[in-house]
N, C-alpha and C positions, 0 to 999 in steps of 0.2 A: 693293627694299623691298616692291613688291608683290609679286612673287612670293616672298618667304620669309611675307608675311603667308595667301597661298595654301596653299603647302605646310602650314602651322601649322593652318589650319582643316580641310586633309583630311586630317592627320596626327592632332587633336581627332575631326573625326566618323567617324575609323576606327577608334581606340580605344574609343568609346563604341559603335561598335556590337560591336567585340569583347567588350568587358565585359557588355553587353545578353547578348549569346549567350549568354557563358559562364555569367552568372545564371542564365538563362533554361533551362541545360543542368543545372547543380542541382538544380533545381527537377524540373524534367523527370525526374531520374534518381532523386531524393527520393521525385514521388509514385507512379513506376512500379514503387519495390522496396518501398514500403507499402501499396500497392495491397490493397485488403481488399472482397470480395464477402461478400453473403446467402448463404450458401446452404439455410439449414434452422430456420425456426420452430419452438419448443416451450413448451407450456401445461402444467400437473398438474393433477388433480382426486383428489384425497385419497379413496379407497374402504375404508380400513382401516389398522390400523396398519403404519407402513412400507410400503404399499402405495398404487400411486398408477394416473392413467389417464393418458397421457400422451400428448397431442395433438402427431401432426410433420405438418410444414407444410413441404413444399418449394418450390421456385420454378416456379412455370407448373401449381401444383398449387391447386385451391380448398378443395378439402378434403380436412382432417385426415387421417390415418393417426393407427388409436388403436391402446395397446399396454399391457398391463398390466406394469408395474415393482415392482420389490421394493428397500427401501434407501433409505438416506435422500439418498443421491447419483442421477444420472444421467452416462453417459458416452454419444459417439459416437464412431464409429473411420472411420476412408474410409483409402482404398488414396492416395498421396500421389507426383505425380510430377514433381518442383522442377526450373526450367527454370535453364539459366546467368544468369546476374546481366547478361552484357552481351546475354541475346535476352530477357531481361526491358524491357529498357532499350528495344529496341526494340518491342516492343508483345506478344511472345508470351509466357503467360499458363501458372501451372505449371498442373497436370491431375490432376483428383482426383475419386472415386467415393467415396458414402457406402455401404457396407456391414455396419454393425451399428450397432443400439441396445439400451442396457443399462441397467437399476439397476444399484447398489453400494451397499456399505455401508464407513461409516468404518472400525467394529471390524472390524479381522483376523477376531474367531472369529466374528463375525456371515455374513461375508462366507463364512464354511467350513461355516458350520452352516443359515441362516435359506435361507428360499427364496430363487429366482433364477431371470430370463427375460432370454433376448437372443432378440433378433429379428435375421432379415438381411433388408436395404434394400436389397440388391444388384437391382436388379429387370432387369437385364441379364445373367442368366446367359449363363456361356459369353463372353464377351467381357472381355480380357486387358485392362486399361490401359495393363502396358509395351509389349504386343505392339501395340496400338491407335498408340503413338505411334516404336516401332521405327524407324521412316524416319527419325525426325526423329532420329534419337541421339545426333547430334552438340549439338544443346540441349538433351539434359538431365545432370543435374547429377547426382541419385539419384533413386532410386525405396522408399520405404516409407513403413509404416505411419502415421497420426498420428492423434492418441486427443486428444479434448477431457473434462474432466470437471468439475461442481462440483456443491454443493449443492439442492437440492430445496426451493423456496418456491415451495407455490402459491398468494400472491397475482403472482407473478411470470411475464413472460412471457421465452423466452431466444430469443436469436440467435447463431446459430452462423455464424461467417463463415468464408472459404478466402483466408489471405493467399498471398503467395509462396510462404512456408515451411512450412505448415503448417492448423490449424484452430484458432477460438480461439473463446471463449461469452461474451457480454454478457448480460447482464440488465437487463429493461426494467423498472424497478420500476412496479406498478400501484394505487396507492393512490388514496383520497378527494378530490375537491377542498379541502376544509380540508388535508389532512394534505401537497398539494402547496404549500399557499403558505409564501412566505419571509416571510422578517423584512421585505423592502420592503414587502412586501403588508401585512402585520399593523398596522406603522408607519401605513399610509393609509389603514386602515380603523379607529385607533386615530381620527387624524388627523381623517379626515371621518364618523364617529361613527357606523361601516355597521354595527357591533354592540353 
């Protein structure tokens, strides 16, 4: 009796730690293939119509790089080199170089006709990214381009991040303290008579 009551308990904390694991490998595998980096700050400053100054900010960088842009959009493009799913998993990280920034415009014929500046961010000429990671070839997956673009609000500030797959832009809305409070906030200051 005792020992079947033995067996039952390390048969119990053997399962539970397999179960722990395998969570625990979920999870693991979840936030290594969502894994999302900074990589590149941007501000506007409106200088005329459809024409903008546009502050980038990248990492380990304090200050801006300015660019004049044309359009009511911005795009950035980096050279893009996606690692396999299971050398993700284990901690190696895809590889990507920012290489241009652009205006755009919505309209087609705007886009054909109205001015237009790209600039290159490449600031390592001469140096290949597939060729940079050539050794490692067996983890990688592809190699190309990947282009982020949106809208143009300069009370907004954007972030541009480098997931696994690709590049992607948030916007950091930058408004008033009135115009940040919620409805809790409003409620308690209804409440405690702050206006």
């Amino acid at each position: 009796m005792f020992r079947l009551l033995k067996v039952s308990v390390f048969t119990i904390v053997l399962l539970s730690l397999a179960l722990v694991a395998s969570v625990s490998g979920v999870f693991i595998t979840y936030f290594r293939l969502t894994a999302e980096e900074p990589v590149a700050r941007i501000t506007f400053e409106e200088i005329g119509d459809q024409e903008y100054n546009a502050y980038l900010t990248l990492p380990g960088h304090d200050i801006p790089g300015k660019y004049v842009i044309y359009g009511d959009q911005w795009r950035i493009d980096a050279e893009f080199v996606k690692i396999k799913p299971w050398a993700n998993i284990l901690g190696v990280d895809s590889r990507y170089k920012l290489v241009r920034l652009e205006g755009r415009y919505q309209d087609i014929e705007d886009q054909n006709t109205r001015p237009h500046m790209a600039y290159d961010l490449d600031a390592t000429k001469g140096i290949d990214i597939g060729k940079l990671v050539a050794d490692w070839n067996f983890l990688i997956d592809a190699e190309y381009g990947s282009s982020t673009f949106t809208d143009i609000a300069v009370a907004n500030t954007y972030t541009v991040y480098k997931s696994q797959f690709g590049l992607l832009v948030r916007e950091d809305v930058t408004q008033s303290n009135d115009a940040r409070k919620g409805a809790v906030d409003g409620v308690f200051d209804w409440l405690l008579g702050s206006k």
